[in-house]
MMTF fields as JSON, N, C-alpha, C and O atoms, coordinates in Angstrom:
{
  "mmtfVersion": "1.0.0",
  "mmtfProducer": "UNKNOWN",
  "numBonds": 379,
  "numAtoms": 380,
  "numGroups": 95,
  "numChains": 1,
  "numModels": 1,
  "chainsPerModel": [1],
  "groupsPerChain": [95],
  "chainIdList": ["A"],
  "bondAtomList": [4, 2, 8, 6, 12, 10, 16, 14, 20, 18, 24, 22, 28, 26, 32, 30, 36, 34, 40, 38, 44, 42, 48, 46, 52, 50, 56, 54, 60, 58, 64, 62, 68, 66, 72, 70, 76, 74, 80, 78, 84, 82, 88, 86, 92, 90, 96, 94, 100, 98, 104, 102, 108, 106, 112, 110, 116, 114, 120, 118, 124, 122, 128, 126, 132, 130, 136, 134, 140, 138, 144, 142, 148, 146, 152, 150, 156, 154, 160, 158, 164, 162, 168, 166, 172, 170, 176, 174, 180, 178, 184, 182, 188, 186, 192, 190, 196, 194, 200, 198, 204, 202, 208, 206, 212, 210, 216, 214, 220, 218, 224, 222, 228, 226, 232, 230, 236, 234, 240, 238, 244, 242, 248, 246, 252, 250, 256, 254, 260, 258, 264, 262, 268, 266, 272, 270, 276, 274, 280, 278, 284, 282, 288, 286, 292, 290, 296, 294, 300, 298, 304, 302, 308, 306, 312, 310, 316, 314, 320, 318, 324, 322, 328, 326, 332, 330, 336, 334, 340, 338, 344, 342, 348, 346, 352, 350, 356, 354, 360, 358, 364, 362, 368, 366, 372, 370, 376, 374],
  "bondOrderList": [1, 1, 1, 1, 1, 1, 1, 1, 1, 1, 1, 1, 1, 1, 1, 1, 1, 1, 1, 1, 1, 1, 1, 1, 1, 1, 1, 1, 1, 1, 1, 1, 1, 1, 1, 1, 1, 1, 1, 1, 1, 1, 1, 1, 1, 1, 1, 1, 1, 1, 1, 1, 1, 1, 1, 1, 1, 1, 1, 1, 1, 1, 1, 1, 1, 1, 1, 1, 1, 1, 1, 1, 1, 1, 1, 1, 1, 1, 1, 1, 1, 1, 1, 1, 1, 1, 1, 1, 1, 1, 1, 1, 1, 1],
  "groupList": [{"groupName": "UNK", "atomNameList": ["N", "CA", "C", "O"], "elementList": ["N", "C", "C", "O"], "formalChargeList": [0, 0, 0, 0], "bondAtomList": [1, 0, 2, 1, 3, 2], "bondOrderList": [1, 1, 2], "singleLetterCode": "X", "chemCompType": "L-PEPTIDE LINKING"}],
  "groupTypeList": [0, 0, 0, 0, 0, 0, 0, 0, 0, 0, 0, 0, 0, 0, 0, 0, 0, 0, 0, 0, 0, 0, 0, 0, 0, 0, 0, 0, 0, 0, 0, 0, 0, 0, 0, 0, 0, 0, 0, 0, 0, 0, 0, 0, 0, 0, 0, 0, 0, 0, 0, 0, 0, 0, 0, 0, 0, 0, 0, 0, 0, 0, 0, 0, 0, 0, 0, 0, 0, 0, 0, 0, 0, 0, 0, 0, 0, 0, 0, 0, 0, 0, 0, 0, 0, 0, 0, 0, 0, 0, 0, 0, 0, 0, 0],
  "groupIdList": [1, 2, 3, 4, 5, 6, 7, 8, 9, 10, 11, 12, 13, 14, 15, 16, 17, 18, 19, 20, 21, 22, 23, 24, 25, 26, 27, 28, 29, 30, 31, 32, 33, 34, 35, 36, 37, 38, 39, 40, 41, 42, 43, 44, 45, 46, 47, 48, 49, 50, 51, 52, 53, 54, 55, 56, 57, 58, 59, 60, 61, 62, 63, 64, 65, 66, 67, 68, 69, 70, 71, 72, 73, 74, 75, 76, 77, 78, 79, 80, 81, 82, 83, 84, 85, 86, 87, 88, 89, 90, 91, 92, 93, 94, 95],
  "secStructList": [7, 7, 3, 3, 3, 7, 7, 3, 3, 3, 6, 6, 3, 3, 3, 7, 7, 3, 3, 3, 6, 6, 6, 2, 2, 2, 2, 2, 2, 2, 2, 2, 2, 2, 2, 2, 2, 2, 2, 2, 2, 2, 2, 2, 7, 6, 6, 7, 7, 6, 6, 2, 2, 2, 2, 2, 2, 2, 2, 2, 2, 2, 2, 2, 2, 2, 2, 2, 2, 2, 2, 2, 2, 2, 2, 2, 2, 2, 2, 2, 2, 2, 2, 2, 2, 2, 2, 2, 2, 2, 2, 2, 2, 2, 7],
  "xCoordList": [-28.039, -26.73, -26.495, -26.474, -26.322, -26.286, -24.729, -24.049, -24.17, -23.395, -22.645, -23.485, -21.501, -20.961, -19.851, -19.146, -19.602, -18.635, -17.658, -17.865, -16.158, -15.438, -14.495, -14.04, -13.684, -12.155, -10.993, -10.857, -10.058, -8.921, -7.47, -7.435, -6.338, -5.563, -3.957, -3.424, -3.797, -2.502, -1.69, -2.208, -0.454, 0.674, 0.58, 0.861, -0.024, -0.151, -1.284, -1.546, -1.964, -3.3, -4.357, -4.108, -5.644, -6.783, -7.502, -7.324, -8.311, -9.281, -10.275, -10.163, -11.426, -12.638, -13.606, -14.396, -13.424, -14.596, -15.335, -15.42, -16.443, -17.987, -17.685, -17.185, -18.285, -18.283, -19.169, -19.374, -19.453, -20.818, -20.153, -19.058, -21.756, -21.274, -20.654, -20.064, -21.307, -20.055, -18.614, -17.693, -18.457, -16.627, -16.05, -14.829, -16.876, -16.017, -14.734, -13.859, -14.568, -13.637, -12.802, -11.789, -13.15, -11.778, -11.07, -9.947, -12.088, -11.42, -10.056, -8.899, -10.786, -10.285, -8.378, -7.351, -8.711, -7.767, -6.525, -5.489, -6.9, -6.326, -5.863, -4.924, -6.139, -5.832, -4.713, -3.994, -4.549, -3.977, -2.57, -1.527, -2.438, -1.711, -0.822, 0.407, -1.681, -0.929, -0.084, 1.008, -0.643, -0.1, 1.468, 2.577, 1.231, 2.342, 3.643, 4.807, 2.812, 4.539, 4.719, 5.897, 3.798, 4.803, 5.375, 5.787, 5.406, 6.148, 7.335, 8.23, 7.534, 8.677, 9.129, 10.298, 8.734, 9.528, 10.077, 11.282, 9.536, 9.773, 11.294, 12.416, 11.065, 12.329, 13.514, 14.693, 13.308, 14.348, 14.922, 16.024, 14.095, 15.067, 14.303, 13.252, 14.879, 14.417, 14.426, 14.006, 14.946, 15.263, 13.955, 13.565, 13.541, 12.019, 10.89, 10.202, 10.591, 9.552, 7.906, 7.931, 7.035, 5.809, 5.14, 4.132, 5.442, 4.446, 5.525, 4.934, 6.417, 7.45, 7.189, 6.995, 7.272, 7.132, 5.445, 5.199, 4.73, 3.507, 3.612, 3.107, 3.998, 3.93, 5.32, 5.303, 5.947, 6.764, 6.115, 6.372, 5.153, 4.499, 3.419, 3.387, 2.804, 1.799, 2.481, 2.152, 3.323, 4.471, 4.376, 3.838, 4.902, 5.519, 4.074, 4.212, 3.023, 1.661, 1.078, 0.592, 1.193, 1.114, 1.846, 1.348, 3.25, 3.998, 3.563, 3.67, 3.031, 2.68, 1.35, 1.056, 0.646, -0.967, -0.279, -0.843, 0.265, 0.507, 1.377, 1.637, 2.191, 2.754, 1.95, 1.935, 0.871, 0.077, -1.278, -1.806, -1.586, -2.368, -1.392, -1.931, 0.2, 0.606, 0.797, 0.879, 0.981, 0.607, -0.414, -0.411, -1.603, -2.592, -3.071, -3.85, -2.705, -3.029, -1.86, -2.104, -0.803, -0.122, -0.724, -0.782, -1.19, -1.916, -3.173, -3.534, -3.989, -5.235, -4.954, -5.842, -3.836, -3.271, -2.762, -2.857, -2.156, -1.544, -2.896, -2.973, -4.165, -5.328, -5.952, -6.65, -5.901, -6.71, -5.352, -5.883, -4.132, -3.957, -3.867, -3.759, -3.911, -4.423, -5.492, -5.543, -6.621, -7.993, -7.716, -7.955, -7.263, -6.953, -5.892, -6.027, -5.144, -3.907, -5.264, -5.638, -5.9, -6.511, -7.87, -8.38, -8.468, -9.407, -8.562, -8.743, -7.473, -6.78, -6.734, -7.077, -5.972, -5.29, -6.774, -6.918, -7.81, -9.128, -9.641, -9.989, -9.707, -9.817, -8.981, -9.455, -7.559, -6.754, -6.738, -6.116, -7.271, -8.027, -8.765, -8.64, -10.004, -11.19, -11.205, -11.838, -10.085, -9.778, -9.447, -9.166],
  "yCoordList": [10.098, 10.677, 11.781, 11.566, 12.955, 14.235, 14.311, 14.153, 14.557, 15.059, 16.757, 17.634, 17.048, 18.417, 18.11, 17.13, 19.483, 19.442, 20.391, 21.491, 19.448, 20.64, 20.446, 19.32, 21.784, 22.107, 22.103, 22.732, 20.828, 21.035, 21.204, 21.01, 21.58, 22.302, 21.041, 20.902, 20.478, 19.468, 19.772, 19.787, 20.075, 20.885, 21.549, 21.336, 22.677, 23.644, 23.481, 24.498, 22.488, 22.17, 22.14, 21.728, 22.634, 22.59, 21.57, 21.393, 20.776, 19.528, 19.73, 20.094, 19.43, 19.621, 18.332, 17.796, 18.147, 16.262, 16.363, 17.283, 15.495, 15.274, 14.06, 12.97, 15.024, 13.943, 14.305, 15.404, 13.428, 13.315, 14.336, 14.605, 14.695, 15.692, 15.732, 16.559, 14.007, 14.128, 13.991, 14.312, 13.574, 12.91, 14.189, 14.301, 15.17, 16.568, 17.131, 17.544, 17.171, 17.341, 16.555, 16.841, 15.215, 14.001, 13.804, 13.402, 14.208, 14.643, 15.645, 15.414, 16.925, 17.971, 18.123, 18.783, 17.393, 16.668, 15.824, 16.072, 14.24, 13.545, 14.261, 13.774, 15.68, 16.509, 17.455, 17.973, 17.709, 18.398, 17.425, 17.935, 16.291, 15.669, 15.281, 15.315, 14.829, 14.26, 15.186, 14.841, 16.651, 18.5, 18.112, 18.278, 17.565, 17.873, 17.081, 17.291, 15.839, 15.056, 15.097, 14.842, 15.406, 15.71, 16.967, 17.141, 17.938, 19.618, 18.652, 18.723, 17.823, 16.802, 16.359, 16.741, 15.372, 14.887, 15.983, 15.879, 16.941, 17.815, 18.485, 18.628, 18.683, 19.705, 18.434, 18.786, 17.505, 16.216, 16.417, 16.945, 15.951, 15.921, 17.024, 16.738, 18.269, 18.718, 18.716, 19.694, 17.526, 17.313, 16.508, 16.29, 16.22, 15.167, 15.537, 16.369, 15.076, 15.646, 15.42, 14.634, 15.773, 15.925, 14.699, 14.465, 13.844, 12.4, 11.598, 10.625, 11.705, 10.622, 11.122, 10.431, 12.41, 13.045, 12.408, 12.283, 12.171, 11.649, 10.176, 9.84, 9.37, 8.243, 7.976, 6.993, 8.768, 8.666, 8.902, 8.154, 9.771, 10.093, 9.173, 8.52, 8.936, 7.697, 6.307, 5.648, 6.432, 4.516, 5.288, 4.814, 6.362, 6.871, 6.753, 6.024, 7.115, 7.325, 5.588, 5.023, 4.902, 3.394, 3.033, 2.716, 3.039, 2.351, 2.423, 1.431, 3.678, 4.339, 3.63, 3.391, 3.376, 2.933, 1.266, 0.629, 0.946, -0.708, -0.821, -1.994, 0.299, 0.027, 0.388, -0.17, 1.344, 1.35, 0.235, -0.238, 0.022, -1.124, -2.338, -2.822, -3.019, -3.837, -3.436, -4.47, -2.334, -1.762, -1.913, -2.514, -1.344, -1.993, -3.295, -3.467, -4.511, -5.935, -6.536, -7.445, -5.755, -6.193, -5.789, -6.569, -4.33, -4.012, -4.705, -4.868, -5.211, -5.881, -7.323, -7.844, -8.08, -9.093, -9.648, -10.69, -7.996, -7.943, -8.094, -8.838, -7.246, -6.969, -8.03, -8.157, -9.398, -10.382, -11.117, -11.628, -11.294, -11.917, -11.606, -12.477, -10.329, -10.172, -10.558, -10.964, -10.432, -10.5, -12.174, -12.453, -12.854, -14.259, -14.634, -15.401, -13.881, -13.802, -13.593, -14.497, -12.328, -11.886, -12.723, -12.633, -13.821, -14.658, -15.527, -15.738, -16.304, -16.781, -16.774, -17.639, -14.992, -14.883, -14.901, -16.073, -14.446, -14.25, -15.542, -15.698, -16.425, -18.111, -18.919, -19.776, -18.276, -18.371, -18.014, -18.64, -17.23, -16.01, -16.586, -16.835, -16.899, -17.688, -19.023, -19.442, -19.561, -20.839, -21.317, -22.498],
  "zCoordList": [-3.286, -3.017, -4.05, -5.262, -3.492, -4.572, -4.653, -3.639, -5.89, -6.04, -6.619, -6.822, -6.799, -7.245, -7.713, -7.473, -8.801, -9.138, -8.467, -7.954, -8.647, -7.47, -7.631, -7.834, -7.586, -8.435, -7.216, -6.166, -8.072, -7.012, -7.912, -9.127, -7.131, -8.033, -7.277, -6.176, -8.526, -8.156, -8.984, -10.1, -8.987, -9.405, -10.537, -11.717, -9.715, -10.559, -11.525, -12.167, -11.751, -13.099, -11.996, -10.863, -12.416, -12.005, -12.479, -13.684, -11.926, -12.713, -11.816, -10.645, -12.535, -12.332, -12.061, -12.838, -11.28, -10.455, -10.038, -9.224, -10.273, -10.067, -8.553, -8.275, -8.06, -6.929, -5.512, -4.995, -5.241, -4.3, -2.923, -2.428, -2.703, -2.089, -0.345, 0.351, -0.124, 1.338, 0.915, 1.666, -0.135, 0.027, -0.507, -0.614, -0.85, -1.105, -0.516, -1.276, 0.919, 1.777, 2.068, 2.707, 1.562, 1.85, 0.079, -0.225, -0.747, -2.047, -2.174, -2.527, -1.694, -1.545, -0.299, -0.455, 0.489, 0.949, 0.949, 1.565, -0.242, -1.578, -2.234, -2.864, -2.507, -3.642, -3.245, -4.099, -1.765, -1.674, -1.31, -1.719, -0.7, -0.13, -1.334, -1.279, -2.662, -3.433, -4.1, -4.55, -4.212, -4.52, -3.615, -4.123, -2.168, -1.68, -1.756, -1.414, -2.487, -2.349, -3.522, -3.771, -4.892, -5.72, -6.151, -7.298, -5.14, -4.908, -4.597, -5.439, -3.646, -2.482, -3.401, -3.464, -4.678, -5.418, -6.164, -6.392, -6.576, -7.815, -6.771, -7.257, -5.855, -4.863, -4.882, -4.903, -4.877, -4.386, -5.804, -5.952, -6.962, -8.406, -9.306, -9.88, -9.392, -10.344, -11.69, -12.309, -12.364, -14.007, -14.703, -15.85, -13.436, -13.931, -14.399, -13.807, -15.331, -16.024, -15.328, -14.381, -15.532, -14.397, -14.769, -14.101, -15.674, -15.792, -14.602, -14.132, -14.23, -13.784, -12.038, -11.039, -12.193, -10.885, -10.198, -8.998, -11.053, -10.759, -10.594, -9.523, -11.145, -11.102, -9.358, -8.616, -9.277, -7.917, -7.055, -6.111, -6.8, -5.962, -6.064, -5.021, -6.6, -6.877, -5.739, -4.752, -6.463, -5.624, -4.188, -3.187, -4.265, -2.759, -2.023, -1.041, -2.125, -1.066, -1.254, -0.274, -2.538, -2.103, -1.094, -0.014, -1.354, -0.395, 1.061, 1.782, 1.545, 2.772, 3.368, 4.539, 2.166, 2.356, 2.632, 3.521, 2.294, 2.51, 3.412, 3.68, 4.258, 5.722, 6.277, 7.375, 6.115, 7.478, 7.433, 8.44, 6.365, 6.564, 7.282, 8.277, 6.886, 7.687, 8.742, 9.404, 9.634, 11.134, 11.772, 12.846, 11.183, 11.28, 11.44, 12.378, 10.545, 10.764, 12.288, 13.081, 12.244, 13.156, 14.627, 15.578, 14.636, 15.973, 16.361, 17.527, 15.008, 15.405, 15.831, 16.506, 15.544, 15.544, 17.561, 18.209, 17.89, 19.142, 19.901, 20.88, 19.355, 20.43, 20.533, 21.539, 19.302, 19.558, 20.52, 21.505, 20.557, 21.431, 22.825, 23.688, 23.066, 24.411, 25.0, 26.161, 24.063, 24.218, 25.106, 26.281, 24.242, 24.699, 26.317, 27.269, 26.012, 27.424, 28.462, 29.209, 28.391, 29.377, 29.882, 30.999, 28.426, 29.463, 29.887, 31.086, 29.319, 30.238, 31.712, 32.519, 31.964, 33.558, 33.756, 34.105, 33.762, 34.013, 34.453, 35.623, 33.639, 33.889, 35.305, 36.05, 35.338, 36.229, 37.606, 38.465, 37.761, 38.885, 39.694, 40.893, 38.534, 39.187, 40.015, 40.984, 39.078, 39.316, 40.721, 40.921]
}
């Protein structure tokens, strides 16, 4: 697995990461997303200083990752019980 180094720019600072060279574009991505909600926090309160503005935005894209993972368990949840309804009527049919 080859990696590169590759510059992404999050509010306003440039940092420089070694990182393999498929996840470049889903890096580059992370980088920009996280650029955007803390511009969102920084516009909502502007008195905040940029460690706090980071750590909000940090909670804020958790919070997001742990409703869509519980969306997720809830949709996979619905598909296994269909899966079941449907040998059911299927069973029923035959019958």
């Amino acid at each position: 697995m080859s990696s590169q180094t590759v510059d992404v720019v999050i509010f306003d600072k440039t940092y420089r990461i070694e990182s393999p060279t498929e996840e470049q574009e889903t890096l580059k991505q992370a980088a920009k997303y996280l650029d955007d909600k803390m511009k969102e926090i920084r516009q909502a309160a502007r008195g905040l200083e940029s460690e706090r503005v980071a750590v909000l935005a940090a909670l804020n894209i958790c919070h997001e990752m742990f409703e869509n993972k519980k969306q997720s368990d809830m949709a996979q949840k619905i598909g296994q019980a269909l899966q079941i309804l449907t040998g059911k009527i299927d069973k029923a049919l035959v019958a």
